[in-house]
DOPAKOL-756511 format. One line per 3 residues: for each residue z, x, y of N, C-alpha, C, O. Coordinates in nm, 4 decimals, padded with zeros to 6 digits. Each point is the difference from the previous one (the first is absolute). Layout:
BEGIN
Z X Y Z X Y Z X Y Z X Y  ...
//
This chain:
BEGIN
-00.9055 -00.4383 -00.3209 00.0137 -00.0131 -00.1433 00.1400 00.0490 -00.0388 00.0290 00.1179 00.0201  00.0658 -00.2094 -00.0789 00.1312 00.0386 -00.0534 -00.0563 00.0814 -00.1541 -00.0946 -00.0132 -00.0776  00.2358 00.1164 00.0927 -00.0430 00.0627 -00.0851 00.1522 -00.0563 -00.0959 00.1168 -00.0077 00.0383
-00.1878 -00.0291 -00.1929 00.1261 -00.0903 -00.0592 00.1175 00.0985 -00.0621 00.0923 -00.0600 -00.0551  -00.0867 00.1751 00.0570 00.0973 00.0978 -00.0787 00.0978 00.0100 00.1115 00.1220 -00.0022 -00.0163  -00.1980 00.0161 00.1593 00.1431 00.0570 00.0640 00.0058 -00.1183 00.0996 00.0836 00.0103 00.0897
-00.1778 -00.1451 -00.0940 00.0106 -00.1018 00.1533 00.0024 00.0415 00.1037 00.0679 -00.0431 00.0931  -00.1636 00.1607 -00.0913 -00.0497 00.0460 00.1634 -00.1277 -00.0624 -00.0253 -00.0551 -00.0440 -00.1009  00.0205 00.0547 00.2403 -00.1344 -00.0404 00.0792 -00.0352 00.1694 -00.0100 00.0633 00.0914 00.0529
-00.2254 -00.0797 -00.1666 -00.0265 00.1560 -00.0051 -00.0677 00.0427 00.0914 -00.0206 00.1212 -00.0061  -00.0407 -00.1955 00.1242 00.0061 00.0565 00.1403 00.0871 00.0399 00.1076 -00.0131 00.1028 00.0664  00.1185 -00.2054 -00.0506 00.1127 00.0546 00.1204 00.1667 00.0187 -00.0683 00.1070 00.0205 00.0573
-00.1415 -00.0384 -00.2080 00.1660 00.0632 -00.0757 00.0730 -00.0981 00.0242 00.1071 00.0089 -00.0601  -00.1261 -00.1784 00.1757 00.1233 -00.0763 00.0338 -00.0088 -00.0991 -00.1682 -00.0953 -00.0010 -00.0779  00.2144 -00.0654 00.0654 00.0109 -00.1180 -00.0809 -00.0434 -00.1092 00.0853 -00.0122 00.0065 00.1223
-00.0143 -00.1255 -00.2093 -00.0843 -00.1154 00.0515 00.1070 -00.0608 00.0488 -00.0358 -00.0848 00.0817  00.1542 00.0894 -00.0947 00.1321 -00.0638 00.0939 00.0058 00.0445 00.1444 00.0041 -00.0810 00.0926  -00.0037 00.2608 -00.0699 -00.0279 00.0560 00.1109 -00.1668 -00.0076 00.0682 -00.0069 00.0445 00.1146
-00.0860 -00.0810 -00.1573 -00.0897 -00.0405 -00.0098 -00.0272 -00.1354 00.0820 -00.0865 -00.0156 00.0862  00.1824 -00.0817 -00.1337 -00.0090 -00.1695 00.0663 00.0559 00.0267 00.1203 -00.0476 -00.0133 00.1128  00.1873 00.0648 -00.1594 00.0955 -00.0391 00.1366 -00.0416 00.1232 00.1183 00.0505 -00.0019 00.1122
-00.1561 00.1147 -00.1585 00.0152 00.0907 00.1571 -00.0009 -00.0244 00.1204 00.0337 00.0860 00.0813  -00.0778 -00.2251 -00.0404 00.0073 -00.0238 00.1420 00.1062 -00.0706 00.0125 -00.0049 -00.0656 00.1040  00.1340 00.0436 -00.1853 00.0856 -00.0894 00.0388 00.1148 00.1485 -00.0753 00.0825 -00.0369 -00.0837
-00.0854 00.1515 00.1101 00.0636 00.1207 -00.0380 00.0881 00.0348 00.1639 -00.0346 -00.0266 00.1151  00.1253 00.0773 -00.1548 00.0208 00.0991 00.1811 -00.0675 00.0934 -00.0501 -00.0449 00.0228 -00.1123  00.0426 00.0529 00.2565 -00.0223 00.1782 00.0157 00.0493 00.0161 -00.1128 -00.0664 -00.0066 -00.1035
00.2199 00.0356 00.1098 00.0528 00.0704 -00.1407 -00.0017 00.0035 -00.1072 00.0392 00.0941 -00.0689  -00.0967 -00.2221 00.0217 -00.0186 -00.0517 -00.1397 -00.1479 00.0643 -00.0222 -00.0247 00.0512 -00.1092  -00.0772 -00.0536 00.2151 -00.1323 00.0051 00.0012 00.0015 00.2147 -00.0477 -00.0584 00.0515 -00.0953
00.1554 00.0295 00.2149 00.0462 00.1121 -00.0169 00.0169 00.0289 -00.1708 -00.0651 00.0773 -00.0702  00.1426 -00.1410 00.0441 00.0917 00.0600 -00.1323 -00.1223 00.0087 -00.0869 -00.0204 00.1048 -00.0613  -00.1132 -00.2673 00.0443 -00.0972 00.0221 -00.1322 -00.0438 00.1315 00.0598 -00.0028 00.1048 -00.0644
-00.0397 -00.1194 00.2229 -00.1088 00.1376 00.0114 00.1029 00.1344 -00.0662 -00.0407 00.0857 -00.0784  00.1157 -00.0914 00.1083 00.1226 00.1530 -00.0382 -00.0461 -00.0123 -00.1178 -00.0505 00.1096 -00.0242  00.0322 -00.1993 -00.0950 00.0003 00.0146 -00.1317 -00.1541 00.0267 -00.0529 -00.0160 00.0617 -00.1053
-00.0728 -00.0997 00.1649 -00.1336 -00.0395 -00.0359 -00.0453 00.1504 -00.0591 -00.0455 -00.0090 -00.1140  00.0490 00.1715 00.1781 00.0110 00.1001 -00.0532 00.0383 00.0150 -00.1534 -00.0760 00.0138 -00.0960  00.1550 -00.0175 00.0978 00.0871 -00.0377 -00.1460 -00.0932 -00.0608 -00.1028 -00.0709 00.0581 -00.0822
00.0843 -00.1701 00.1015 -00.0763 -00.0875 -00.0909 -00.1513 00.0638 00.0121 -00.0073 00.0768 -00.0959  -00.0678 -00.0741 00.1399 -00.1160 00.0620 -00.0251 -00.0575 00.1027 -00.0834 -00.1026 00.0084 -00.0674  00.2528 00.1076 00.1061 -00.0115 00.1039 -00.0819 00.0526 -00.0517 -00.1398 -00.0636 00.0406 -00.0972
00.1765 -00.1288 00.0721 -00.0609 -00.0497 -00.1565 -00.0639 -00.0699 -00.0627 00.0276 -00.0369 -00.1142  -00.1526 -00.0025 00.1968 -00.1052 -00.0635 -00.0458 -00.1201 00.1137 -00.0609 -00.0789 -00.0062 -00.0943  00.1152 00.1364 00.2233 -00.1277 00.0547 -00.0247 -00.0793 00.0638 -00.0905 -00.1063 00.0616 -00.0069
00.2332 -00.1139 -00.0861 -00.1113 00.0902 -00.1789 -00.0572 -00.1340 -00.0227 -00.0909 00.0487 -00.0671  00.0628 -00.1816 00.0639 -00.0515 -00.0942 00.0039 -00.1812 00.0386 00.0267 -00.0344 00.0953 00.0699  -00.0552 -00.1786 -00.1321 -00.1356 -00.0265 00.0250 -00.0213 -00.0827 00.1295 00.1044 -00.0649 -00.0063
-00.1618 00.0233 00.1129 00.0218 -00.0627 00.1255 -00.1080 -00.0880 -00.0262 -00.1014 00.0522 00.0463  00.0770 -00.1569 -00.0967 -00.1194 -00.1081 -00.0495 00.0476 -00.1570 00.1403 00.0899 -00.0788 00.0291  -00.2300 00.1225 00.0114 00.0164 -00.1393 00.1804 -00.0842 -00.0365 -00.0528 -00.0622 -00.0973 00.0426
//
């Protein structure tokens, strides 16, 4: 479920762009969302979590 304020996915924090293309990502590209995914979560987490 995209969440529409910030265009994360409110399960794994990716955008639906990083989302399509992950199997056509390198390592590094694949690296950098995971490096960020922390981040983004924590400013989701004053958010209600509705799946």
């Amino acid at each position: 479920m995209m969440d529409p304020e910030s265009g994360l996915c409110a399960g794994c924090f990716r955008t639906i762009e990083e989302i399509g293309n992950w199997s056509r990502m390198t390592e590094g590209e694949r690296e950098k969302v995971w490096g960020e995914l922390p981040l983004r979560k924590a400013g989701n987490s004053s958010k209600d979590s509705v799946i």
